[in-house]
N, C-alpha and C positions, 0 to 999 in steps of 0.2 A: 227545494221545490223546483219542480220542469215542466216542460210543457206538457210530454207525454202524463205525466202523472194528474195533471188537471185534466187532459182530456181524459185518463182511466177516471177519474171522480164524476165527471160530466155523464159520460155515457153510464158509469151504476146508477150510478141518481136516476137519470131516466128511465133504464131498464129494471128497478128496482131491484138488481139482482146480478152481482157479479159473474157469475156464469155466463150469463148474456150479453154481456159486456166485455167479458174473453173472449168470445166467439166473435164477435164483430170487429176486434183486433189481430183473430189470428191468434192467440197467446195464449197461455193455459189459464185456468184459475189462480192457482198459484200465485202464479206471477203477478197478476193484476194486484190480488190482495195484497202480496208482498208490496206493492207500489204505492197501494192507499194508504197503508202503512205508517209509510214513511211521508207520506205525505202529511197523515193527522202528525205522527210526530214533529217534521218541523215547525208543525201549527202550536204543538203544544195541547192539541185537543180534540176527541172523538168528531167524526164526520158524520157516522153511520152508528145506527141501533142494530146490534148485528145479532140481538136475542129476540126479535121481532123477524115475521115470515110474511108476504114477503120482507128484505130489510128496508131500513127507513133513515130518512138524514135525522140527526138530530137538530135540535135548533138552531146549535151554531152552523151546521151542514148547509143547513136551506139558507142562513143569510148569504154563508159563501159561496152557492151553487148559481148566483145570481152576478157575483164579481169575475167566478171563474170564466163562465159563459164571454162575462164582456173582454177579458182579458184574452180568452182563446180567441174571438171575435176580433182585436184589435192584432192581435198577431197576425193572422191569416190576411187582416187588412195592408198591415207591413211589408207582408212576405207579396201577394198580385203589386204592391205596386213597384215595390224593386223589378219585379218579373218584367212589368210592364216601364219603366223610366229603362229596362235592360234592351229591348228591344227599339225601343223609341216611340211607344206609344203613350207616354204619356211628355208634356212639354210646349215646346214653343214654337213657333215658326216663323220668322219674320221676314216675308215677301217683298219685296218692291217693283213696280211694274211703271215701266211709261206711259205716259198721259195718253188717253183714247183707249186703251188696251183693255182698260173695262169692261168695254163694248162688247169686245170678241168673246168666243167660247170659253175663255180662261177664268171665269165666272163658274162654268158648269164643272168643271176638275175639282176646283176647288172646295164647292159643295160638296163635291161627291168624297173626296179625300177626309173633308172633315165629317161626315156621315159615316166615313167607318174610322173615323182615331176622335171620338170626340172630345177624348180627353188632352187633345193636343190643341192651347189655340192659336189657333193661324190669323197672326195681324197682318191687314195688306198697307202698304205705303205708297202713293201717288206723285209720282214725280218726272222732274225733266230727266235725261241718259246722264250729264256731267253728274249730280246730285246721285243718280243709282252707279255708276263706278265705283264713286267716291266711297260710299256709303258701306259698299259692298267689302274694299278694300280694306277698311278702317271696323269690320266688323259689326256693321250697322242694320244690316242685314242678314238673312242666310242664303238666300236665293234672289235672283234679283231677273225680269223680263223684258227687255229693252234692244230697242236698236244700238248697234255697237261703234255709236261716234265718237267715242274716244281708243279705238284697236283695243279693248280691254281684253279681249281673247289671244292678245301677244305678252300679255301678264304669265312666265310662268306659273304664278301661285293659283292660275284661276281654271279651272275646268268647265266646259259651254258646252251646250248642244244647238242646233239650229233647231226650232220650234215652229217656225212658220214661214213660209215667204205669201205676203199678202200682197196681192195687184193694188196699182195702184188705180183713184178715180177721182174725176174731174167734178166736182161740186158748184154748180153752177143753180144762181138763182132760176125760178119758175120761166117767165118771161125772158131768157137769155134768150138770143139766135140760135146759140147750138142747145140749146135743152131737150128738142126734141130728136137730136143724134144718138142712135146707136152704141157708138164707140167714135173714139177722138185718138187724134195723132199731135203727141208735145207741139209738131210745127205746125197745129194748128191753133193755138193759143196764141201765137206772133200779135202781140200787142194790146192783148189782155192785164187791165188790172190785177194782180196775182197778190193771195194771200199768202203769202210762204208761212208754211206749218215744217217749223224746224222742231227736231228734238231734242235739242241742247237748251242751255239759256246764252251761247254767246253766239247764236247765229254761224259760227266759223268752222263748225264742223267735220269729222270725217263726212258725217251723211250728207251734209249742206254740201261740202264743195263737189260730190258724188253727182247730185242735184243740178248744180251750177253747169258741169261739164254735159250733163245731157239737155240742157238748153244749149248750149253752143254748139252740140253736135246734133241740133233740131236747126240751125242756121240762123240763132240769134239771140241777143242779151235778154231775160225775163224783166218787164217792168212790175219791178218786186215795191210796191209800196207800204207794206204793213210785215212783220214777223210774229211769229207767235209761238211759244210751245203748248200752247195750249188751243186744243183742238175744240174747245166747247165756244170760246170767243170767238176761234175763224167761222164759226158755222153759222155762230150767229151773225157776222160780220155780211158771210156770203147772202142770209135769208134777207138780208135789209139791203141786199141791192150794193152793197158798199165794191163788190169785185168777186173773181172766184177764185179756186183753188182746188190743190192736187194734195188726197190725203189718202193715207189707207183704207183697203175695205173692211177692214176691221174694224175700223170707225163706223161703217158705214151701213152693213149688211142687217143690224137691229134692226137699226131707224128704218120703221114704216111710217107712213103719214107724215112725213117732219114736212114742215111748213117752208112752204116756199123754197124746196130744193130740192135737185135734181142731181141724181148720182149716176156719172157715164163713166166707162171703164177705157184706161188706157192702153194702148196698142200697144207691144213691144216688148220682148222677153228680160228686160230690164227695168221693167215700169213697176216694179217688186222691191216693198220694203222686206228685210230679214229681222227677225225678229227670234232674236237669241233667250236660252236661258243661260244663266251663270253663279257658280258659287263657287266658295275656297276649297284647293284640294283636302287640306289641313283642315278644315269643319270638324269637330266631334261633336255635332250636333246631331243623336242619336233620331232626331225627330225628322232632319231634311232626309237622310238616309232612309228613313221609311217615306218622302216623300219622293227620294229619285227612283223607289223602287213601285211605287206606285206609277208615277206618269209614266206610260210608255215611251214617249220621245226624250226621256233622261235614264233611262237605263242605259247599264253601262254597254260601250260598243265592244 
């Protein structure tokens, strides 16, 4: 028994009539018959009433015209999803992005990515930049979107694209002094309560010390009293009055109406977080490959 030889039985059955069933294969008569042939013979038993016009299955015919159908069915099902686990659209994708990043556009890609591979699912994971290195390194991930405070793009194993550089903006309560400014200059914050919004969990960062050195080249030490990698507690820190603080706009650009805060943009061609993608050269994750070839800013250069 074969494939071909179930579908020759499938399509007589239906057409009631081998003839027609040769022609919609292309093959002679002949041939087909010859096919069903050997097909009742491995059965051990007639399929077809072949002294009846048109012909007709017999009983045993019609139980098997019903298993044949599911088995061709269940092949065809086998063969689209090889086709498709070949290309990468069927599978996994396991994301990780840093805290606030939510916020930004990186939301609408990914809808739209998984609208056209739905059969791929894409888990997102929330984290600080040490925890998505790490992550990434050890396999944890497949793709990962983060500021790069730990040089993880000096990893030969790791291939990155730059994805964003997002201004930076001064998040000040309602009633601040500067709330109702336009735009702000670092060396105007000289003695401001400051919520520092690190992206690490140990504060000591490539980004942080980045950070550090453009206070002291604003002409002065930041009174840093609170840290956080978590950008949902500084915000609510800043709406209650607690101090302000210097976060991405990508944080920032949703929030309409957020209560009691004020989002001013910083001056200065460095007031730009970077905001990387990255994953293993080495991946044989047939599924990220259909997602580098999806995002325009990770196709290849």
């Amino acid at each position: 028994m074969n494939t071909n030889q179930l579908r020759y039985f499938v399509t007589a059955a239906e057409c009631r009539s081998f003839t027609k069933a040769a022609d919609q294969f292309y093959i002679t008569q002949t041939a087909i018959t010859q096919q069903i042939r050997a097909l009742e013979d491995s059965l051990g038993i007639p399929l077809f009433d072949r002294s009846s016009r048109p012909i007709s299955l017999t009983p045993a015919g019609s139980a098997f015209l019903s298993d044949a159908r599911s088995i061709l069915g269940r092949i065809d099902q086998a063969v689209n999803r090889i086709q498709e686990v070949s290309t990468g659209m069927v599978g996994t994708l396991r994301i990780g992005y840093t805290k606030g990043f939510e916020r930004s556009n990186f939301s609408n890609s990914l809808r739209f990515f998984h609208n056209k591979y739905p059969n791929i699912l894409v888990s997102c994971y929330r984290r600080n930049t040490d925890l998505l290195a790490a992550g990434l390194l050890k396999d944890e991930y497949d793709i990962i979107f983060t500021w790069d405070s730990t040089e993880l793009v000096k990893n030969e194993s790791i291939e990155y694209r730059l994805i964003e550089r997002s201004p930076l903006m001064v998040a000040v309560y309602s009633n601040h002094p500067l709330s109702r400014r336009e735009s702000l200059q670092r060396s105007e914050l000289h003695g401001e309560r400051l919520l520092f919004m690190t992206p690490s969990s140990t504060g000591d960062s490539v980004s942080d010390l980045r950070f550090y050195e453009m206070y002291e080249q604003a002409g002065y030490h930041p009174d840093i009293f609170f840290r956080s990698n978590d950008v949902e507690s500084i915000l609510m820190m800043v709406s209650i009055e607690e101090g302000i603080s210097i976060i991405p706009s990508y944080v920032t650009h949703k929030l309409t109406n957020a209560e009691n805060l004020v989002f001013i943009p910083l001056i200065g061609e460095e007031e730009v977080v970077e905001i990387i993608a990255a994953w293993k050269r080495s991946s044989g994750n047939l599924a990220l490959q259909q997602f580098l070839g999806h995002y325009p800013l990770l196709k290849s250069e």
